[in-house]
C-alpha positions as CSV (number, residue, x, y, z in Angstrom):
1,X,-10.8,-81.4,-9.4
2,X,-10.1,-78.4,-10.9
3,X,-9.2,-74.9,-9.8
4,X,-9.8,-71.5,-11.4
5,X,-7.9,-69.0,-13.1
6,X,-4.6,-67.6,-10.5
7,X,-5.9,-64.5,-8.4
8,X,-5.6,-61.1,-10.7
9,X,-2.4,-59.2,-9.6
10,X,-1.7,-55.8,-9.0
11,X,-1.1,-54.3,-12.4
12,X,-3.8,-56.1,-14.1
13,X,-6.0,-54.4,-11.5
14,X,-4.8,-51.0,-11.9
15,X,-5.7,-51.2,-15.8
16,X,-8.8,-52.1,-14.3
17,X,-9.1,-49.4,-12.6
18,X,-8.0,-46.9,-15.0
19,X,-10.7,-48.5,-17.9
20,X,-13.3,-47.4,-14.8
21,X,-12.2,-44.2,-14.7
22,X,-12.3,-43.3,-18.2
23,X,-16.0,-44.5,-18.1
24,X,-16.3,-41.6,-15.6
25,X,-13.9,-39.1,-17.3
26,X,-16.6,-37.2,-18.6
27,X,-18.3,-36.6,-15.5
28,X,-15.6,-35.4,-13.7
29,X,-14.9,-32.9,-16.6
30,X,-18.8,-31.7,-16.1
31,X,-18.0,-31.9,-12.4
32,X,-15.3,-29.4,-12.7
33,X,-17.8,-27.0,-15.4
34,X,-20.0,-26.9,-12.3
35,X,-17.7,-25.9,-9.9
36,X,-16.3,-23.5,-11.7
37,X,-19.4,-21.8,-14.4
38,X,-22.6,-23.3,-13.0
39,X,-22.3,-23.7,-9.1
40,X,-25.5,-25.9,-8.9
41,X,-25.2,-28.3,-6.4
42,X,-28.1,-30.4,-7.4
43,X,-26.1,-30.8,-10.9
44,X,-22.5,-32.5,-8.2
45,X,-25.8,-34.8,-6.6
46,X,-26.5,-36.1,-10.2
47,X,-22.9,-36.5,-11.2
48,X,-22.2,-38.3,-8.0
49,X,-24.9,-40.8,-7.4
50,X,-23.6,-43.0,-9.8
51,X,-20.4,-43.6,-8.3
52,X,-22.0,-45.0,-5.1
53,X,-24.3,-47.4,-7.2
54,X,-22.2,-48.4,-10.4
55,X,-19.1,-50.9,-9.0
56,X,-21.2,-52.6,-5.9
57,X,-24.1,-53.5,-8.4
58,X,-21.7,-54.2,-11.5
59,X,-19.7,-56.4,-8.9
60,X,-23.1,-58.2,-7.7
61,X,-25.1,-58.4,-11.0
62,X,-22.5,-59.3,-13.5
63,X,-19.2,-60.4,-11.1
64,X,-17.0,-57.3,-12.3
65,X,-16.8,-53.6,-13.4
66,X,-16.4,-52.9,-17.4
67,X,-12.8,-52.7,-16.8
68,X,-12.6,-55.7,-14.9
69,X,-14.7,-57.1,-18.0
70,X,-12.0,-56.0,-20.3
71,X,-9.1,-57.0,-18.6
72,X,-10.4,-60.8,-17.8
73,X,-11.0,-60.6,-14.6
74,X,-13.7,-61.7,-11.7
75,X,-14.9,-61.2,-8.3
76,X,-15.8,-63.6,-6.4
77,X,-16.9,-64.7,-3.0
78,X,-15.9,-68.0,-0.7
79,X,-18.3,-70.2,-3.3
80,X,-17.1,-68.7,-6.2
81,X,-20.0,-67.0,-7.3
82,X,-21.2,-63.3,-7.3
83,X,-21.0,-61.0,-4.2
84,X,-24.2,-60.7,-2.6
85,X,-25.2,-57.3,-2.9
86,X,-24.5,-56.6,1.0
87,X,-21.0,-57.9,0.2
88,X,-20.0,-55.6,-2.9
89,X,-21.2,-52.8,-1.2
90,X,-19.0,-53.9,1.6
91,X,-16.2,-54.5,-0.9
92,X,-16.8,-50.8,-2.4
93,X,-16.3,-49.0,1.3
94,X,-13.2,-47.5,0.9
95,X,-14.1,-45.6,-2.2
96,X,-17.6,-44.9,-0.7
97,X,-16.3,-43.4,2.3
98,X,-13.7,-41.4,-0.2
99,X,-17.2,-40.5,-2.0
100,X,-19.1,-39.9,1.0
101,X,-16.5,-37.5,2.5
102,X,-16.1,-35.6,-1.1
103,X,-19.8,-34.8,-1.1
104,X,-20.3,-33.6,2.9
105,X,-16.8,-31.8,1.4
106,X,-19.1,-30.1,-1.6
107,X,-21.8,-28.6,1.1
108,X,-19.2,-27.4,2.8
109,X,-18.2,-25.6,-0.1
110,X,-21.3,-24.5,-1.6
111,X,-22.0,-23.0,2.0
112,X,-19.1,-21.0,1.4
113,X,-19.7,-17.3,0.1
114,X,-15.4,-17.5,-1.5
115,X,-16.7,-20.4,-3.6
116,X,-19.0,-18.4,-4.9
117,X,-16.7,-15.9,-6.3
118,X,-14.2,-18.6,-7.3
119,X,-13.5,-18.9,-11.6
120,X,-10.2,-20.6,-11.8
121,X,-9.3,-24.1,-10.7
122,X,-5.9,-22.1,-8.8
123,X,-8.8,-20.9,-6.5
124,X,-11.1,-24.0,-6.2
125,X,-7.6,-26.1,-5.0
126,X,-6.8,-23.4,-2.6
127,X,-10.6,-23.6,-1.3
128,X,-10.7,-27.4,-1.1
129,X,-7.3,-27.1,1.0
130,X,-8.5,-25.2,3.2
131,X,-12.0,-27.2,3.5
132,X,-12.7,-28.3,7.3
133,X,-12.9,-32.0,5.5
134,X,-9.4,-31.7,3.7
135,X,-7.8,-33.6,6.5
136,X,-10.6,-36.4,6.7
137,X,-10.3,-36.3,2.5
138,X,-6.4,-36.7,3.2
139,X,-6.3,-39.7,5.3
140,X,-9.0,-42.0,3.3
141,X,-7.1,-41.7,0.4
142,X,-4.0,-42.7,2.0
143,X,-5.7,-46.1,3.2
144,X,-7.2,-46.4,-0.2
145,X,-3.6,-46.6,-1.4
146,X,-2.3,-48.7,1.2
147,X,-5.2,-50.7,0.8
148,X,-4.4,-51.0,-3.0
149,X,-0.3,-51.3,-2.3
150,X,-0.8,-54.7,-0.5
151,X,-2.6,-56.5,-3.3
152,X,1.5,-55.9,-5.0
153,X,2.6,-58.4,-1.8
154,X,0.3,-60.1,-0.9
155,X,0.9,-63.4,-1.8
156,X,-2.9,-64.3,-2.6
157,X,-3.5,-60.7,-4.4
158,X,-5.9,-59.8,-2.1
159,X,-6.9,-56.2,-0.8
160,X,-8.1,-55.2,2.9
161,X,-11.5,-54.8,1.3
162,X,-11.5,-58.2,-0.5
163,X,-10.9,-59.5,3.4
164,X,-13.7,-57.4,4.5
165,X,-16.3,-58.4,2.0
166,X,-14.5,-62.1,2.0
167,X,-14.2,-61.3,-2.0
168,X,-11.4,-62.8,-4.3
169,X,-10.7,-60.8,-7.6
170,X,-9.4,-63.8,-10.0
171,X,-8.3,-64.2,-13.7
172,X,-11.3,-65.4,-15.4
173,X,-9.5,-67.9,-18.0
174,X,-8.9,-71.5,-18.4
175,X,-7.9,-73.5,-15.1
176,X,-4.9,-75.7,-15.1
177,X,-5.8,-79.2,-13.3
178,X,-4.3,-79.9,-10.3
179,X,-2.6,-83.0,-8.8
180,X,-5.0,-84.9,-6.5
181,X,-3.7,-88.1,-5.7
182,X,-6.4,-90.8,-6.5
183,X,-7.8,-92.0,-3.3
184,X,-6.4,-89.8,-0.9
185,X,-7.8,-86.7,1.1
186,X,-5.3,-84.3,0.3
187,X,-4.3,-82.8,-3.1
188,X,-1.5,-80.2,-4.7
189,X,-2.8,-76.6,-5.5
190,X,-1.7,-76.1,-9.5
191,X,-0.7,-72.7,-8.3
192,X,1.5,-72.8,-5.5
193,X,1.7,-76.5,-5.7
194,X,0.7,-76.5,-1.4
195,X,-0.8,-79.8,-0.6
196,X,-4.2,-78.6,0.6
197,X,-7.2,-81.0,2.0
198,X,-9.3,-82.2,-0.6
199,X,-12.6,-80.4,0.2
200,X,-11.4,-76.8,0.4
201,X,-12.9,-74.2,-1.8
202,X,-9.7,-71.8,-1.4
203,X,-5.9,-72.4,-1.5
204,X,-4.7,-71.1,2.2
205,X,-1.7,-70.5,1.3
206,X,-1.8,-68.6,-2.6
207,X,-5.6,-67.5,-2.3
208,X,-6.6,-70.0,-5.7
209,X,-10.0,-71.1,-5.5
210,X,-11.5,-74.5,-7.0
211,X,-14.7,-75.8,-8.6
């Protein structure tokens, strides 16, 4: 039997991350043209709808984001395929609610007759601060970080939202065997080198999974 590539850790995810984000670069500098010239809110709808559909479906439909692509790397669920759907939107939900918040967060503003007036970015900060959301906006990015922070400690590199979605984010290369004893109804993880039962799909003790 063989297992998979060792879960992806913390800084491999991060470059991830970052690839994403320059995919979205150039929306967020139109975002802030809006804000600041425009002041359409239909134009911050179009800019943001993406960003609620683009890392569930990628996640679902091809079993990572581009950056994920680029850096090797997979999610997965408890079979080792792709996330249901249901699942990577589930997987998504910090960021969603972080999304979710940032757009009832944009009414608010629009609603405002300051914003309005507004033409510099010093007073589009001092707005946003002083947004009736800004706490809200304050304490889902902190659990987005902590959330992020554990993968670094965790032992099988997995987030709160991988546990919530039941998701493993892996290294998508070559497997090394492992060291099942002929006969017998236990064998070694070739990560951690646990002896595990023979019919589990994931290591409970590193987080590998098997095929």
């Amino acid at each position: 039997m063989n297992s998979p590539s060792p879960p992806a850790g913390f800084w491999i995810r991060v470059l991830a991350s970052f690839i994403d984000g320059m995919i979205f670069l150039p929306t967020v500098v139109l975002l802030f043209i809006d804000l600041l010239e425009w002041k359409n809110f239909f134009v911050v709808v179009l800019i943001c709808v993406p960003s609620f559909i683009y890392k569930p479906f990628m996640e679902s439909l091809k079993g990572a984001t581009v950056g994920k692509l680029a850096c090797g790397l997979r999610v997965i669920d408890e079979n080792g395929g792709n996330l249901p759907l249901g699942k990577a939107y589930l997987r998504s939900l910090p960021n969603l609610a972080a999304l979710f918040v940032a757009m009832l967060s944009y009414t608010l503003l629009f609603a405002d007759p300051a914003f309005m007036a507004a033409t510099t970015i010093i007073d589009f900060i001092a707005l946003r601060q002083s947004n009736e959301l800004a706490g809200a906006t304050f304490i889902i990015e902190v659990f987005i970080l902590i959330d992020c922070l554990i993968v670094a400690f965790n032992p099988q590199k997995r987030a709160l939202h991988d546990y919530l979605a039941g998701s493993y984010c892996i290294r998508a290369g070559s497997a090394p065997e492992s060291r099942a004893p002929e006969g017998d109804d236990a064998f070694f993880c070739s990560n951690c080198d646990a002896e595990i039962s023979r019919d589990v799909l994931v290591c409970p003790n590193c987080g590998t999974r098997f095929e």
